[in-house]
Steps between C-alpha positions, in 0.01 A plus 500: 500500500548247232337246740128726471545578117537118466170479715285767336614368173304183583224634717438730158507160262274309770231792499539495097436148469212494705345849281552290190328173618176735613506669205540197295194377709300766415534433122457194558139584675434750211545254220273253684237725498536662189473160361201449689344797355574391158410164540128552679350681167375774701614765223117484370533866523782572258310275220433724263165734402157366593333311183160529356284295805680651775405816341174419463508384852563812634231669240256339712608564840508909367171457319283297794444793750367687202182281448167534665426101498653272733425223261733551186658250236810614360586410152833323524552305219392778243697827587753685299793637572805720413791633625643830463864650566633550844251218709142648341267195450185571325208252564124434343256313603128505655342415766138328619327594799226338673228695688260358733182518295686261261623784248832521317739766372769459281770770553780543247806670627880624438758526766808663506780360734927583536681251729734668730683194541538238785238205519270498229249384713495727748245821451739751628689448270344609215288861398178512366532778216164505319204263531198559262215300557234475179079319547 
């Protein structure tokens, strides 16, 4: 009887040593790629609130399947722009369409956005909440 104790004793340290070298792989593995992840600058999403141009950006991409012309000429370097509490970006500006017969109109407008968070660029993720739209 002493003789399997004596056995098991060592069959049970054998089978532990071999659990702690796989588990010591496995952090091994995590830490790799953890450090991979924080190495490759691929947090781009966790950078903070969108500022003013991407903003703006995604002004235009909310205001474009609102105009008649497919000719238009945003006004990039001369809009305004505020933010609110909570992720509410106000933004001013006009634009200038071109018709076909060689006329122009100059449209002034407001628009209302709230980020919902993620990429800034991405449409989705943000809410149009007003858009007013002034000749």
């Amino acid at each position: 009887m002493a003789k399997n104790y004596v056995k098991a004793k060592a069959d049970k340290k054998k089978s532990a040593s071999k659990a702690g070298w796989l588990l010591a792989f496995f952090v091994v593995i995590f830490a790799v790629l953890l450090g991979k992840y924080a190495l490759s600058g691929s947090a781009e999403i966790f950078s903070g609130l969108p500022d003013s141009d991407a903003a703006y950006g995604i002004a235009r991409k909310f205001i474009q399947p609102t105009i008649l012309s497919a000719r238009v000429d945003f006004s990039d370097a001369e809009y305004k722009f505020a933010k609110k509490s909570d992720s509410v970006y106000v933004i001013k500006s006009f634009y200038t369409e071109k018709f076909d017969d060689g006329a122009t109109s100059k449209t002034h407008f407001t628009i209302t956005l709230k980020y919902n968070g993620g990429a800034g660029a991405n449409v989705s993720n943000w809410t149009l909440l007003n858009l007013d739209k002034d000749n």
